[in-house]
N, C-alpha and C positions, 0 to 999 in steps of 0.2 A: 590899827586904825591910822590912815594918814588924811590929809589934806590936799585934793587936787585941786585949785584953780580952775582951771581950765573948764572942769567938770565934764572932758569925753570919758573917762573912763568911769565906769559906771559900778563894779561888781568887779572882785580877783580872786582867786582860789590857788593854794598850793597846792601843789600835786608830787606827792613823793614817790619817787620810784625804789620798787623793793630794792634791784640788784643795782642802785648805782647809787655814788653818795651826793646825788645832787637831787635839785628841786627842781622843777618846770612852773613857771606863772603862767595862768590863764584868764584871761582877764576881756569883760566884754564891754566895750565900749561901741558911740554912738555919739551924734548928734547934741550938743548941750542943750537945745530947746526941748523942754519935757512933756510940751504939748502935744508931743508925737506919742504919748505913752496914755493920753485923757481919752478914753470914748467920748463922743461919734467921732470927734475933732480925726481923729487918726487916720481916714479914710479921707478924708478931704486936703489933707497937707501932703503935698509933693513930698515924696521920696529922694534922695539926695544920698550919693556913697558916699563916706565919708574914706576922706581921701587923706591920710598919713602924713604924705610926704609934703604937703599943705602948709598942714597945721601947724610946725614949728614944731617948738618946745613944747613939752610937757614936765610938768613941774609936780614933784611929791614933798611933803612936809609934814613931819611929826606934830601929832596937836599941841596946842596949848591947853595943858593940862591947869593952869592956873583957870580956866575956865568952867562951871561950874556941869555945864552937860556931859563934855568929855570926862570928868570924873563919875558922873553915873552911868556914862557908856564903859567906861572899864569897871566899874563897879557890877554893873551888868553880866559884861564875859566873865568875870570870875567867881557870877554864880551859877552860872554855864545853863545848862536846859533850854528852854523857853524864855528866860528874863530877856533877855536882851528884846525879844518881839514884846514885851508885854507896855 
C-alpha cells in the first residue's frame, strides 16, 4: 500500500519473472477526475491522453500507519481471501 498524491496511478501489479531475478511493475493509470469512471457521465466527458511528460513528478509514500483505516487495510491483507473486498 503507498500513498500517491497526485492520484494518476490508479492500480499496480508485480509481475515476477520465472527465469530472471527481477520484477516488472505494471501499473494503469489515468486521468485524476473519477468522474470518468461514473455512468452515463462517461460518455459525455471528452477524452483526453494523458500525457506523462506533462505531468511532472509523481510522488509514492508509505502510509501512516498511526492511522486507524491503514491498520484495518493491512489487517485485511494479512487475512488474505476476500477480506480485504469485504
Amino acid at each position: 500500500m503507498v500513498v500517491h498524491p497526485q492520484s494518476v496511478v490508479h492500480g499496480a501489479v508485480e509481475l515476477a519473472r520465472r527465469r530472471a531475478a527481477r520484477a516488472s511493475l505494471a501499473c494503469g493509470h489515468a486521468h485524476p477526475d473519477r468522474r470518468r469512471a461514473l455512468p452515463p457521465r462517461r460518455a459525455e466527458l471528452p477524452w483526453q491522453r494523458l500525457d506523462l511528460a506533462t505531468l511532472g513528478r509523481l510522488e509514492f509514500f508509505a502510509p501512516d500507519t498511526s492511522v486507524s483505516l491503514a491498520r484495518l487495510a493491512y489487517a485485511a491483507f494479512a487475512r488474505g481471501g476476500t477480506a480485504p473486498a469485504r
